[in-house]
C-alpha positions in Angstrom: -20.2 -6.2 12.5 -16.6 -6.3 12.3 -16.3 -7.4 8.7 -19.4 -5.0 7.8 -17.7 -1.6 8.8 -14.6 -2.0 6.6 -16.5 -3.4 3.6 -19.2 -0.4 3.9 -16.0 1.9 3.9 -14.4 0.3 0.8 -16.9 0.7 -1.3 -17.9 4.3 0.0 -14.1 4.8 -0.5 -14.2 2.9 -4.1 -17.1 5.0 -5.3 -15.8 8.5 -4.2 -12.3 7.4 -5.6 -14.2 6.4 -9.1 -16.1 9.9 -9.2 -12.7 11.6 -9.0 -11.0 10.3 -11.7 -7.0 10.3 -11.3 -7.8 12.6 -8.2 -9.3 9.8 -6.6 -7.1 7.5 -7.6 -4.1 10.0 -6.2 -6.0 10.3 -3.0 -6.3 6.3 -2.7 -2.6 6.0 -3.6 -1.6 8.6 -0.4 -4.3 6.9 1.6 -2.7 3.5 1.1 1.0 4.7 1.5 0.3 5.8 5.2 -0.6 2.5 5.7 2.0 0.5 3.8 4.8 2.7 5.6 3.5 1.5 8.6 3.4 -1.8 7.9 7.0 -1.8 6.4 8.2 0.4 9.5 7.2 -2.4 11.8 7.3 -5.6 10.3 11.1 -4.6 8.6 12.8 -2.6 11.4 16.1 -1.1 9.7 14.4 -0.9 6.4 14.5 2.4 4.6 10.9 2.1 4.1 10.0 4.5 1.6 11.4 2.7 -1.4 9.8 -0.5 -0.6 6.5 1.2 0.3 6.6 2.6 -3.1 7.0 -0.8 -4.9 4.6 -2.6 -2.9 2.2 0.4 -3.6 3.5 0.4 -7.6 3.1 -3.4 -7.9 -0.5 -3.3 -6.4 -3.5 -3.7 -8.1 -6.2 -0.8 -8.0 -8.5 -3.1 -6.2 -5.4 -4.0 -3.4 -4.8 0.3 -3.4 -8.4 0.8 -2.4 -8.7 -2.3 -0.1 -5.3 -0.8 1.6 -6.5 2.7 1.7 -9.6 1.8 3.8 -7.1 0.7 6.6 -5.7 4.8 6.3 -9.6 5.6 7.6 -10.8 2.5 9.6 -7.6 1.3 10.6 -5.3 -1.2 9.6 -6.4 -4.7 10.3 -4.5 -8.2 10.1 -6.3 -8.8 6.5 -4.6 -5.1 5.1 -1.2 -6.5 6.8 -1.0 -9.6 5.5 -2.1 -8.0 1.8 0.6 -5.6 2.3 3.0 -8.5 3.0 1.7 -10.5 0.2 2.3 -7.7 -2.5 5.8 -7.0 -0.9 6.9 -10.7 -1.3 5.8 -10.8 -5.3 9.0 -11.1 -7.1 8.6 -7.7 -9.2 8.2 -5.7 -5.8 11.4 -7.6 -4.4 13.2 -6.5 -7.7 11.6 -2.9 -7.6 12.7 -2.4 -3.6 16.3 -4.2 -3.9 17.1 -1.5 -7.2 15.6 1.4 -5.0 17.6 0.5 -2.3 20.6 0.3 -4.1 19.8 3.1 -6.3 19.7 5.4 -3.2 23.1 4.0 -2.4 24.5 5.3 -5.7 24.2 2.1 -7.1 22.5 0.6 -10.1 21.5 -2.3 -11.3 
């Protein structure tokens, strides 16, 4: 039953966010930066999060946005952490969140 709910909710989620076009996809993208926020709040305390959240959400695949998303309306479990994780250790979302960082710092590389 556990693994039912979410999976019902993703492709409810998936199908609505199809329908809508770029709307849907916009909606998704919010959804799943709640989420990823969190995540990056908690598990990097210190950590301007709003950079990295944007990388990890810019260096996600559609299918990881709406997967993440679903956490925003049936709450985040272990599987959308570690996911979130995942994405934030691939080397182009390290590269993304080090130049934002540094970006916001006046710096450029």
């Amino acid at each position: 039953m556990r693994l039912v709910l979410p999976l019902i909710g993703m492709m409810v989620l998936g199908g609505c966010m199809q329908d809508l076009g770029p709307t849907g996809d916009t909606l998704a993208r919010e959804a799943a930066k709640g989420v990823v926020n969190n995540v990056v709040q908690t598990r990097f305390p210190g950590v301007n999060a709003a950079p990295v959240t944007d990388c990890i959400i810019d260096n996600a695949s559609a299918a990881e946005i709406l997967q993440i998303a679903t956490g925003a309306a049936m709450g985040a479990t272990p599987e959308t952490t570690n996911l979130v994780l995942e994405i934030a250790q691939r080397p182009e979302t390290i590269r993304c969140s080090l130049n934002n960082s540094l970006s916001l710092q006046g710096l450029n590389l």
